[in-house]
C-alpha positions as CSV (number, residue, x, y, z in Angstrom):
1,X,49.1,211.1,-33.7
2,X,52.4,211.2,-34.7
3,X,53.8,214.0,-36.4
4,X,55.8,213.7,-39.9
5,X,59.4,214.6,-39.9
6,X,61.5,216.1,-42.5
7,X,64.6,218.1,-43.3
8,X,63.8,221.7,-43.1
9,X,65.7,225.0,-43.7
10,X,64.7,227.3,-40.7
11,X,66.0,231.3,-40.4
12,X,64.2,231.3,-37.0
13,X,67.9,231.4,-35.0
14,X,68.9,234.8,-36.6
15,X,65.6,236.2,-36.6
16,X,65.5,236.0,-32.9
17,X,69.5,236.6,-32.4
18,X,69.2,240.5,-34.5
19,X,65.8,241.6,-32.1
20,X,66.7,244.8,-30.2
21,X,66.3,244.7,-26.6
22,X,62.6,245.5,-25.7
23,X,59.9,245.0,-22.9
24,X,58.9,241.4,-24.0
25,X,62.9,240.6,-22.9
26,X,62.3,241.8,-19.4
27,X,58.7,239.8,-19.3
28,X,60.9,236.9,-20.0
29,X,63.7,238.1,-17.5
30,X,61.2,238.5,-14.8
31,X,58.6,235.4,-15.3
32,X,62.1,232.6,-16.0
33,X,64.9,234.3,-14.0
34,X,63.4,234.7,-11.0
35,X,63.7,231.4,-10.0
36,X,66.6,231.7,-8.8
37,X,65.8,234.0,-5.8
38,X,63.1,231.4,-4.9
39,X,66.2,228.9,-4.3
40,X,68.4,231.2,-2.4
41,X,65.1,232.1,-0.3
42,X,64.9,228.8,0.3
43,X,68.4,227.9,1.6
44,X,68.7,230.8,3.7
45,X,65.1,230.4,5.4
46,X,65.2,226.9,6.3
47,X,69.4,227.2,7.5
48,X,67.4,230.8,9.7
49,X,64.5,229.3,11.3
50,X,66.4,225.8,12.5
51,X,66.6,226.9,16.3
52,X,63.3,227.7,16.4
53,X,62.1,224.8,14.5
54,X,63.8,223.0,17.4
55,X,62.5,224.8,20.3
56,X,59.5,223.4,22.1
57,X,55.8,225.0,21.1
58,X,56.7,225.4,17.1
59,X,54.4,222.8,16.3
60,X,56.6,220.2,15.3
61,X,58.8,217.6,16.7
62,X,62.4,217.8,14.7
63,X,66.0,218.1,16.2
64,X,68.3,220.2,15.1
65,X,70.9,217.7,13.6
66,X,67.5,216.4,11.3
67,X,66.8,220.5,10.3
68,X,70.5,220.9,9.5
69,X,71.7,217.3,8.3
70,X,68.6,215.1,7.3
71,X,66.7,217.5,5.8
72,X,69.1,219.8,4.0
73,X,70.8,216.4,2.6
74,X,67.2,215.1,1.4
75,X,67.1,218.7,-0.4
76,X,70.6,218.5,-2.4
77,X,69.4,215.2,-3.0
78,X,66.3,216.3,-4.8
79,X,68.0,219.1,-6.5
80,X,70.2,216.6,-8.3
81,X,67.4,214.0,-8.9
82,X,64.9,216.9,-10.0
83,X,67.3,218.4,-12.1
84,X,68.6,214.9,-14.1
85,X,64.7,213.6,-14.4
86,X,63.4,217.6,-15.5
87,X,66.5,218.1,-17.7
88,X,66.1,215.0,-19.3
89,X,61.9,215.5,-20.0
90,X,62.7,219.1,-20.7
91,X,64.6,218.3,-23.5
92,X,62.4,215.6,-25.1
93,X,58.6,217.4,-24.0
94,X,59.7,221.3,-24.3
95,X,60.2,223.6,-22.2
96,X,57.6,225.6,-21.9
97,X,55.7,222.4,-20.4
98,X,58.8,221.7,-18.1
99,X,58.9,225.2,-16.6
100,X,55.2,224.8,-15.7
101,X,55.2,222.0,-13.9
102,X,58.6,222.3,-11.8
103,X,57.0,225.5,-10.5
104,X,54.0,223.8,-9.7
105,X,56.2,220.9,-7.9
106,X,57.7,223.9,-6.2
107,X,54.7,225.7,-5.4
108,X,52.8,222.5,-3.7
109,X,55.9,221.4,-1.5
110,X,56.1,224.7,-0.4
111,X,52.8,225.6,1.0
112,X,52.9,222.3,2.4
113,X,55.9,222.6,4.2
114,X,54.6,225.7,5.9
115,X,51.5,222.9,7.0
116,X,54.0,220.1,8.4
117,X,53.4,219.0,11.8
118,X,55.9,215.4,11.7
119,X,59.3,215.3,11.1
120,X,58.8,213.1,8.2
121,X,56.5,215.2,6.4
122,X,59.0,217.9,6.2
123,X,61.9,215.8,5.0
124,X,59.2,214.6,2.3
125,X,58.5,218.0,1.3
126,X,62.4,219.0,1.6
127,X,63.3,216.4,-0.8
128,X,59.7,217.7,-3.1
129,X,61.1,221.1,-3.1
130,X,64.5,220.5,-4.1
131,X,63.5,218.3,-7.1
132,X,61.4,221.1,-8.1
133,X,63.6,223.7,-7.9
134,X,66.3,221.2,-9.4
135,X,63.9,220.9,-12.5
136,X,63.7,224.5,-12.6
137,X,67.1,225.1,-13.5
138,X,67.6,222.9,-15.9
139,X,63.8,224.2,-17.8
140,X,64.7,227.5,-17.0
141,X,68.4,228.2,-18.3
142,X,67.7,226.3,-21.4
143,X,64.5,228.6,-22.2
144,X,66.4,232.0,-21.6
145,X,69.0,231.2,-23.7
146,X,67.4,229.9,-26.7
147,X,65.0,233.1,-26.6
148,X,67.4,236.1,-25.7
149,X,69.7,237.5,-28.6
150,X,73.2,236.1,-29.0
151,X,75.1,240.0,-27.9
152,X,73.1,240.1,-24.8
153,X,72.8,236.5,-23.4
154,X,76.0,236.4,-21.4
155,X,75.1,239.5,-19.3
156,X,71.4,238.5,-18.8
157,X,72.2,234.9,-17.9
158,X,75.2,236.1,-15.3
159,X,72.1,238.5,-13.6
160,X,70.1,235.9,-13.5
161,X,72.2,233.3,-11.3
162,X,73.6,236.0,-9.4
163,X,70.0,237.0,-7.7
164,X,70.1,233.4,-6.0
165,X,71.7,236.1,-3.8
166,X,68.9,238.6,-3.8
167,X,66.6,235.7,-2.4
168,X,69.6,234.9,0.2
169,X,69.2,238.4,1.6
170,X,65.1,238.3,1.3
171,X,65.4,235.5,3.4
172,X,67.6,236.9,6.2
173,X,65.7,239.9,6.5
174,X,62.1,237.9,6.3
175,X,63.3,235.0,8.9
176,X,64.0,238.4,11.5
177,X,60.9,239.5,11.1
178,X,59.1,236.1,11.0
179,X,60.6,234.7,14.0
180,X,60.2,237.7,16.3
181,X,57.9,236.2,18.9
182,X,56.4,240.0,19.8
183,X,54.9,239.5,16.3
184,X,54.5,235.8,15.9
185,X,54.1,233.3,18.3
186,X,56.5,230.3,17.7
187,X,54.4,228.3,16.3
188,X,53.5,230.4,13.2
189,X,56.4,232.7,12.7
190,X,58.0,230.0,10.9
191,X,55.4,228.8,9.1
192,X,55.0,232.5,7.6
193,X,58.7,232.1,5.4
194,X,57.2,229.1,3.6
195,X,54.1,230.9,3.0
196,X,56.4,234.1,1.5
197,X,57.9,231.7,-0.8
198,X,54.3,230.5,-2.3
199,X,53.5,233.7,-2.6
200,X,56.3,234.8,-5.0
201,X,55.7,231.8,-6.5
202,X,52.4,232.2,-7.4
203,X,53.2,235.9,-9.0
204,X,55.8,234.4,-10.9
205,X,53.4,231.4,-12.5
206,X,50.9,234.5,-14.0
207,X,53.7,236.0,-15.5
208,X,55.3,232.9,-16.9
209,X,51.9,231.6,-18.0
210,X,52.6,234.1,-21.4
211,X,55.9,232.9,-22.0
212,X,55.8,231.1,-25.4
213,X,57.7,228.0,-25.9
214,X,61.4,228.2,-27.8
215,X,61.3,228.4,-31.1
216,X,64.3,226.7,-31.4
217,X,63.0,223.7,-29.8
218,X,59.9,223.5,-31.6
219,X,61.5,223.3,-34.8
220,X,63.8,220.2,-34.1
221,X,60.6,218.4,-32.8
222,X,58.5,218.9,-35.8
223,X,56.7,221.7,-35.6
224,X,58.5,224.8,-37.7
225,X,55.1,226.1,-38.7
226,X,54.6,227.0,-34.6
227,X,58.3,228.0,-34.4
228,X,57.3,230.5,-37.4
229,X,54.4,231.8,-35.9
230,X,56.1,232.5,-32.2
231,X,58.9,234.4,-33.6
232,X,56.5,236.7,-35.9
233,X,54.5,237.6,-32.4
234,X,58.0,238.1,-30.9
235,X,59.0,240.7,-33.9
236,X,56.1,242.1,-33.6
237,X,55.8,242.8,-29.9
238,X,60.0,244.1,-29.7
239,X,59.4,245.9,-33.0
240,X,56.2,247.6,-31.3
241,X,57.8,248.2,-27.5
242,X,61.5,249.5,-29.3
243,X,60.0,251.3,-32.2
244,X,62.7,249.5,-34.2
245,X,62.2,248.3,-37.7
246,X,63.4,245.0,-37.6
247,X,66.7,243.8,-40.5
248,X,65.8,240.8,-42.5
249,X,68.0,238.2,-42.1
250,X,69.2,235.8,-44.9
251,X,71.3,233.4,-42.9
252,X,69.5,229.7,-42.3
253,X,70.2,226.2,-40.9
254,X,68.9,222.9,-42.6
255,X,67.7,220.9,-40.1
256,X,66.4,217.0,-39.9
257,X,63.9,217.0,-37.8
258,X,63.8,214.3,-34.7
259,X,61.5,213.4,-32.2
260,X,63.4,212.8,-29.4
261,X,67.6,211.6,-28.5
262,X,68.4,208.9,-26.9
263,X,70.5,208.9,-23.2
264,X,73.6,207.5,-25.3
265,X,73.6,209.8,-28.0
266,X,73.8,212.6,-25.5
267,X,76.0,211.4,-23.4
268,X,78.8,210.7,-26.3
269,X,78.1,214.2,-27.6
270,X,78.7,216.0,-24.2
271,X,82.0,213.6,-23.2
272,X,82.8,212.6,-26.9
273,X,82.4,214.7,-29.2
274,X,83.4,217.8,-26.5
275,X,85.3,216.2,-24.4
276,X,87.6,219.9,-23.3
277,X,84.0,221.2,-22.6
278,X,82.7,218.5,-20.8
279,X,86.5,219.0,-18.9
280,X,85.3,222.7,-18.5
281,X,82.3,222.2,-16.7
282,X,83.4,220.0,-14.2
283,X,86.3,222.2,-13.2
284,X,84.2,225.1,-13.1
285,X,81.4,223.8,-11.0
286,X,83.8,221.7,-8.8
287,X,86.1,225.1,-7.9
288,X,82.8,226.9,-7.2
289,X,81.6,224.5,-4.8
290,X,84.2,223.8,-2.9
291,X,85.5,227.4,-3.2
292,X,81.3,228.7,-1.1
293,X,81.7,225.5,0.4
294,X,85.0,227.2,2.5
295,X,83.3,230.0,3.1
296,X,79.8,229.9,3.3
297,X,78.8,226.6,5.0
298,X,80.8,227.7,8.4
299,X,80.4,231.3,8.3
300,X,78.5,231.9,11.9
301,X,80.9,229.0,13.1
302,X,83.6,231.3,12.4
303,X,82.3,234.7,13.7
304,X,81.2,233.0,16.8
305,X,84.4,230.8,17.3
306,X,87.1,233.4,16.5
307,X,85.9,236.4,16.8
308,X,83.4,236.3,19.9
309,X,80.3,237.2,17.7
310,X,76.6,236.2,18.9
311,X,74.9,233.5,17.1
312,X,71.7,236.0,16.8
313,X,73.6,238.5,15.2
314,X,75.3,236.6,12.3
315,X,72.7,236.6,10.0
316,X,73.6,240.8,9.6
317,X,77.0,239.9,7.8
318,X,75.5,237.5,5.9
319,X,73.6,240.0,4.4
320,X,76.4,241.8,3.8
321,X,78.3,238.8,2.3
322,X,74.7,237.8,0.2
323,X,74.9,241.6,-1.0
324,X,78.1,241.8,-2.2
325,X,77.5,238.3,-4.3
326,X,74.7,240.2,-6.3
327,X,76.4,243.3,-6.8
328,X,79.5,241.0,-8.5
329,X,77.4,239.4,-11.5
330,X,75.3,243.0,-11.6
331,X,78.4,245.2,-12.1
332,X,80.3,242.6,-14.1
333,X,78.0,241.0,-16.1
334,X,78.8,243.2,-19.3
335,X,82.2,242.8,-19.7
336,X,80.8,238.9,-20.4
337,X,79.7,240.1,-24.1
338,X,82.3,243.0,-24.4
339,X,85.9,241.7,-23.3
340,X,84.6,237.7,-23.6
341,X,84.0,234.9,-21.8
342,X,87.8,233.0,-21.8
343,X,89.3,236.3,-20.1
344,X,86.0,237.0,-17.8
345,X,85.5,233.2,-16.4
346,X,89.5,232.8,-16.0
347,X,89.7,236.4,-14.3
348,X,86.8,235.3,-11.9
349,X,88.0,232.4,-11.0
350,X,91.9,233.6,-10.7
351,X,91.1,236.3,-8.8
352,X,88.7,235.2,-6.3
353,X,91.0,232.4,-5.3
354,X,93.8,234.3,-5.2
355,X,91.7,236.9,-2.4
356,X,90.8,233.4,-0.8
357,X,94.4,233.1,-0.5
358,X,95.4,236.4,1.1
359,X,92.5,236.2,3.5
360,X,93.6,232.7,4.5
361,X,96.8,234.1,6.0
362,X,95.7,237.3,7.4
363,X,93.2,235.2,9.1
364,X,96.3,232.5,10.1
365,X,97.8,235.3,11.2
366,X,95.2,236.7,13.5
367,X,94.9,240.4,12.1
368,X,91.2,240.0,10.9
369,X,88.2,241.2,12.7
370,X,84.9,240.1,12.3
371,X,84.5,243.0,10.5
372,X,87.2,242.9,8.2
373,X,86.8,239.1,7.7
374,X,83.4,239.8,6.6
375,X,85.2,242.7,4.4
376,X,87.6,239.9,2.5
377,X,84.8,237.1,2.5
378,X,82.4,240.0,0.3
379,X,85.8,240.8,-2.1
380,X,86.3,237.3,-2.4
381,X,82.7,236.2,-3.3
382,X,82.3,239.5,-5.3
383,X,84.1,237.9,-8.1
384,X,83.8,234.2,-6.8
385,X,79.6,234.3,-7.5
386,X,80.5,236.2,-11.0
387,X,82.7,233.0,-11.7
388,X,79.7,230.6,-10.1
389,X,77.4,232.3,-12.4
390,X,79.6,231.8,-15.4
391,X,79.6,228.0,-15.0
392,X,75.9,228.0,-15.8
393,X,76.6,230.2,-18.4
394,X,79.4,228.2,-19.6
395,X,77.5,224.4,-19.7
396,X,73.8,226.4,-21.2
397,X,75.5,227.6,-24.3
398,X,78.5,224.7,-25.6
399,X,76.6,222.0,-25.7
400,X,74.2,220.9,-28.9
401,X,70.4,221.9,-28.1
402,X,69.1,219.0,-28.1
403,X,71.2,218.5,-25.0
404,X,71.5,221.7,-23.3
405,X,68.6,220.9,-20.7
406,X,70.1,217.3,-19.6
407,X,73.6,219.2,-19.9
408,X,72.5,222.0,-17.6
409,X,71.0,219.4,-15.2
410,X,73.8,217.1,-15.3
411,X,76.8,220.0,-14.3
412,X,74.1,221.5,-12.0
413,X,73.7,217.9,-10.3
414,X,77.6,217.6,-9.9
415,X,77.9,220.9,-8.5
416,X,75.2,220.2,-6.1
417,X,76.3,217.0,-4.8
418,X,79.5,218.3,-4.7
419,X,78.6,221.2,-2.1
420,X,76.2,219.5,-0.5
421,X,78.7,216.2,0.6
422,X,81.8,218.3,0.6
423,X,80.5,220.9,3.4
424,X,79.4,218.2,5.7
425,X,82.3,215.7,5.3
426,X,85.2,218.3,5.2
427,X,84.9,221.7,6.0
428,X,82.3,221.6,8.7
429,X,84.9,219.3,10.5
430,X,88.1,221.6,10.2
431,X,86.3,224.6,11.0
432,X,85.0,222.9,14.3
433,X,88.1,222.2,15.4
434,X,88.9,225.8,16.8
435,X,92.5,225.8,15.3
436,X,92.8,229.2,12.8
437,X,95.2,226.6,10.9
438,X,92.3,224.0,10.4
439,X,90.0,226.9,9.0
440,X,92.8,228.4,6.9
441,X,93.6,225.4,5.7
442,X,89.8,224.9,4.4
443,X,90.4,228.4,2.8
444,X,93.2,227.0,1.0
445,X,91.7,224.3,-0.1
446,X,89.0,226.3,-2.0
447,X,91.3,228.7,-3.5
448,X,93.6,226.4,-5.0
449,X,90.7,224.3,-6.9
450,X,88.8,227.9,-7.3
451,X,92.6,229.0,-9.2
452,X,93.0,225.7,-11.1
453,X,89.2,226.2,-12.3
454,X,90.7,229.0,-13.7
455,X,93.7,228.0,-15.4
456,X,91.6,225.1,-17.5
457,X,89.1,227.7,-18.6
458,X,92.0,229.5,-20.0
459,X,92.8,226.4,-21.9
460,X,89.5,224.9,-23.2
461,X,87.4,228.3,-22.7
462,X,84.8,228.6,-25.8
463,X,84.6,232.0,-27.2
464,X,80.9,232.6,-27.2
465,X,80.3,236.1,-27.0
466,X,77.8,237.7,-29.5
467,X,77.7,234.4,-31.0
468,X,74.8,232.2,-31.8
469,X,74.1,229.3,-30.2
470,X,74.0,227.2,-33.4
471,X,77.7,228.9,-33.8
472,X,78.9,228.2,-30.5
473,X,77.5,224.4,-31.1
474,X,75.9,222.9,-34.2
475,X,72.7,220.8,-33.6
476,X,73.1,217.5,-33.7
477,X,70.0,217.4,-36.2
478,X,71.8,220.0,-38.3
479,X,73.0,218.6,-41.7
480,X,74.9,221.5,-43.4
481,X,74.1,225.9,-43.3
482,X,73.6,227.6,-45.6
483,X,74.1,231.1,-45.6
């Protein structure tokens, strides 16, 4: 049955932008924004356990080039597929029904993969995964922002990307416990980081189950008498947990009410209608990835080439590095609501490229240790993953709703393929070489786009702090507020 539209007026965005912070926020935080860790877990467990993967007795037949090349391209892949098929149902079916089933996607390719015996069955799952947890960022980002108030959604959606990082170092730590053959034999140890991945999964999926969908979507689609009743349970429940009595609000939106938008329509609003914001997000998610890209993909290369390091003992300063791209968006997160976004993003980016640059010439110059390469790399990336974070920010909140899912997906998608084809093609290649002037040169490469990221946010940057998201971008089903 089809529902009847109409043109409504709808107060629902200012009820939920005045709520005080309470519990029901962090139930949110914690059954969403967790997602995140389960991709950096992934990354760093499957880029961990590749040797032994390889090694005859772990129950599979896989080389390492198909560990390290087939199968981590077959998971950017995914990603980008998963997140431009998710996005695009998530903004047309909800999101409540999107974040569901991308976990589930995730959830079932992971406890499989832990079951693999053939090298074909773990590309399969590979490419599964990443399509899930594609899907998941595109559900994910859209549903936090539409449901967290306007003064506190910069900080809480830079937290939320930056503990990619906290699942980066869960993974290090897990795949030195897991592959430790005096506990494991070879053939399980492995298999035991998939099964760690299910089982955060599965504690995430009973919190998330109680998750209501967004208001905000709800009424667009047709049904403002269930966006009503979910934002009176919200009120409710924060006025409860804060032991705040709750303002009315007198500022609404009228809104004609549509089913679904068409591929064109959003496309021409994202590269039309915003065409410096559209601008914005590229150069933001194309600094950051080639910016991690220097750094990141050739890491171990680089301790073990340069600076005589053993290949089983650089996983400890990349949980150093994985640390200090947490504690960035943790300690610097505020300022994103406080001081703004234009100076924030811009100082992120500036800054961290700038470090890029100084560390690319004390290492050209040969006075780095491993130590104190590991010391710039964490300054550099302490800002760099603030800036990262930022570019989700930056594409979840200046786009219309009705395209901030597909939006999300699409940048994401770039940003992916981006890192995953740049890594490979470029930096892998100059780092390789041996030559500190190759590998500084990859640094420099990084910083400059990382800097010149920078310099266009100062120019199209959108001033969205403390603003609502109807403010920051009027929906295109809006027809004229009223106040």
């Amino acid at each position: 049955m089809t529902r009847e539209l109409k043109t409504i007026e709808t107060d629902v965005p200012a009820r939920l932008d005045r709520l005080p912070w309470a519990r029901w926020h962090w139930r949110v935080l914690i059954g969403l924004g967790t997602v995140w860790i389960l991709d950096g877990l992934e990354v760093t467990v499957v880029g961990n356990i590749t040797t032994r993967l390889t090694e005859s007795g772990s129950g599979i037949d896989i080389t390492q080039t198909e560990v390290s090349g087939t199968a981590a391209a077959l998971y950017v892949l995914g990603a980008c597929i998963g997140a431009l098929v998710f996005g695009h149902l998530t903004d047309r079916l909800g999101r409540k029904k999107l974040f569901m089933i991308t976990l589930a996607v995730y959830l079932g390719a992971t406890a499989l993969t832990g079951l693999t015996t053939e090298a074909w069955m773990f590309f399969a799952l590979r490419f599964i995964t990443g399509a899930g947890i594609g899907g998941e960022y595109a559900a994910i980002n859209s549903a936090v922002d539409e449901l967290i108030p306007a003064k506190y959604r910069g900080r809480v959606d830079i937290v939320i990307n930056g503990t990619y990082w906290l699942g980066a170092v869960g993974g290090s730590l897990l795949s030195l416990v897991a592959l430790n053959e005096n506990l494991f034999p070879g053939d399980v140890g492995w298999r035991l980081t998939f099964a760690l991945g299910l089982v955060l999964g599965l504690l995430i999926l009973l919190v998330r189950r109680t998750i209501p969908e967004s208001p905000r979507w709800l009424f667009i689609h047709g049904h403002e008498d269930q966006a009503d009743q979910v934002v009176k349970e919200i009120e409710e429940k924060v006025s409860r947990e804060s032991g705040k009595e709750l303002t009315e609000v007198s500022s609404k939106i009228k809104i004609k009410q549509r089913h679904a938008i068409g591929f064109g329509e959003i496309a021409r609003t994202i590269f039309t209608t915003y065409p410096k914001r559209a601008t914005l997000g590229f150069a933001l998610f194309i600094g950051q990835a080639f910016l991690y890209n220097a750094i990141t993909f050739g890491y171990a290369t680089i301790l073990s080439t340069f600076f005589g390091v053993a290949s089983g003992q650089t996983g400890y300063y990349y949980a150093v590095i994985a640390a200090f791209n947490f504690l960035g968006p943790l300690l610097l997160s505020p300022l994103f609501d406080t001081w703004g976004r234009k100076p924030m993003i811009s100082g992120t980016y500036i800054l961290s490229g700038c470090l890029l640059l100084a560390t690319a010439a004390l290492f050209n110059a040969g006075a780095l240790t491993a130590v104190t390469m590991t010391a710039c790399w964490a300054a550099v990336l302490f800002f760099a993953s603030t800036g990262a974070s930022s570019a989700y920010l930056t594409v979840s909140e200046v786009f219309p709703m009705e395209t901030r899912a597909l939006a999300i997906a699409f940048f994401y998608a770039l940003g992916t393929a981006a890192g995953g084809i740049s890594g490979p093609l470029l930096f892998s290649k100059m780092v390789e070489t041996g030559h500190t002037g190759d590998t500084a040169l990859a640094f420099i490469i990084g910083a400059v786009l990382m800097i010149a990221a920078g310099g266009i946010a100062l120019l199209f940057g959108v001033k969205a702090e403390r603003k609502s998201l109807e403010d920051v971008a009027a929906p295109l089903t809006q027809e004229k507020p009223t106040v």
